[in-house]
VOBAGU-718936 format. One record per atom (N, C-alpha, C, CB): x, y, z. Coordinates in steps of 0.1 Angstrom, whole numbers, plus 5000, padded with zeros to 4 digits. Each point is the difference from the previous one (the first is absolute). Glycine has a CB too. Layout:
BEGIN
XYZ ...
END
This chain:
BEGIN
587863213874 500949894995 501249985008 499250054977 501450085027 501249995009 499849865014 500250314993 498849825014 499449865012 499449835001 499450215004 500349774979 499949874999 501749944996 497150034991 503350065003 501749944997 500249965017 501350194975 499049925034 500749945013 498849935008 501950205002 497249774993 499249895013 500249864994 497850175009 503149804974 500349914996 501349985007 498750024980 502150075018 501249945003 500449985013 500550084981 498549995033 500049945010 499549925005 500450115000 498849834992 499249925002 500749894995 498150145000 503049854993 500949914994 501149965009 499450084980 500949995029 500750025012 499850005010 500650074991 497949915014 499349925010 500349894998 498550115002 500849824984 500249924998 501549925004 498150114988 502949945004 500949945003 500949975011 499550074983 500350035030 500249995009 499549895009 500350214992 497749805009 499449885004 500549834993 497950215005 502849804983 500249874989 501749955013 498950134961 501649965041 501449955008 500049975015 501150134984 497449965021 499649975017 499349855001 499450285005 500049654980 499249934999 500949854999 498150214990 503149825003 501049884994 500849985017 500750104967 500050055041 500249975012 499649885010 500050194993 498849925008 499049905008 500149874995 498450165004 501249784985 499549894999 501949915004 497250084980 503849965019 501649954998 499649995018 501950144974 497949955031 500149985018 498949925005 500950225005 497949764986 499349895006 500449864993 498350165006 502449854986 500549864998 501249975006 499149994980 501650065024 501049955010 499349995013 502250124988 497049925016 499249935013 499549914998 499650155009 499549844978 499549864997 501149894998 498250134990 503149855008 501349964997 500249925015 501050234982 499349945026 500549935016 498949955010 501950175000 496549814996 498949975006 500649864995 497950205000 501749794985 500149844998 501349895003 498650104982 502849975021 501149905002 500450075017 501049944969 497950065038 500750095014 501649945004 497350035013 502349844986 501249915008 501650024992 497949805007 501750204985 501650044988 500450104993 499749824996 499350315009 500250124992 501150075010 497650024986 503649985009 500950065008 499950134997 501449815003 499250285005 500450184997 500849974983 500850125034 500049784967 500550044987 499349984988 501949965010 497049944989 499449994996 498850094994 501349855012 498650205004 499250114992 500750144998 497949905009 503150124991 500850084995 500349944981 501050065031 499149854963 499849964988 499150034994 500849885004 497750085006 498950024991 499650184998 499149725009 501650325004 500050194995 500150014988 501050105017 500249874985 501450024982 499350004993 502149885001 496849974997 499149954988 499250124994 499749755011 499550275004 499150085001 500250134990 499749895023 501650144982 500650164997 499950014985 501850035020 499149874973 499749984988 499150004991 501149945009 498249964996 498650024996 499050124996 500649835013 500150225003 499250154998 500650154990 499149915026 502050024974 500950074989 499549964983 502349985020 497849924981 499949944987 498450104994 501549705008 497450235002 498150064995 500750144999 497449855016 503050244992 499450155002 501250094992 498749965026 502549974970 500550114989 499550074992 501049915000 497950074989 499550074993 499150085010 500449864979 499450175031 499150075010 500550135004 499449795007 501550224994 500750145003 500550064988 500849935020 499650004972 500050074985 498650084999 501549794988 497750135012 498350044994 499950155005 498549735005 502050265012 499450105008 501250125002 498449825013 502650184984 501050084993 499450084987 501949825010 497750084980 499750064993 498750114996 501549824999 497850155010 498650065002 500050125007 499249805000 501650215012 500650135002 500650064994 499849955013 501250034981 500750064993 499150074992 501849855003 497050064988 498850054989 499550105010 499149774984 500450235026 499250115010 500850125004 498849825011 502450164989 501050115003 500150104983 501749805023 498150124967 500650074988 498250074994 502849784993 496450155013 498550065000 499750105005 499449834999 500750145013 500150135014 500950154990 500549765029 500650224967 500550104995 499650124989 501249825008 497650054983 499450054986 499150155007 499849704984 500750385007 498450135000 498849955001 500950154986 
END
């Protein structure tokens, strides 16, 4: 039972990890898709905005994401301890 507890909760923390590599990615391919589609008028500052957006964005999806995975170790660390 122990080893199914931690292949959940890492497995929750794969998860969560791949959930914020996945939101990344997709924020850096849309700002290429961004400066593909307006080449002629996408200035540096411009895409210095659409970072900001970006950042946000990626702030906003993945908060509850590190919580999740904070907390799951934490559960593996207080498991790991038990006799």
């Amino acid at each position: 039972m122990k080893r199914v507890r931690q292949g959940i909760l890492l497995s929750a923390v794969a998860v969560g990890i791949s959930l914020i590599a996945a939101v990344c990615r997709h924020s850096v391919e849309e700002i290429h898709y961004r400066k593909s589609f307006f080449p002629a008028r996408f200035t540096v500052e411009e895409a210095c905005y659409a970072s900001i957006v970006e950042l946000v964005k990626i702030a906003i999806i993945t908060v509850p994401v590190p919580v999740v995975i904070a907390a799951c170790l934490c559960l593996l660390h207080y498991f790991h301890k038990e006799p």
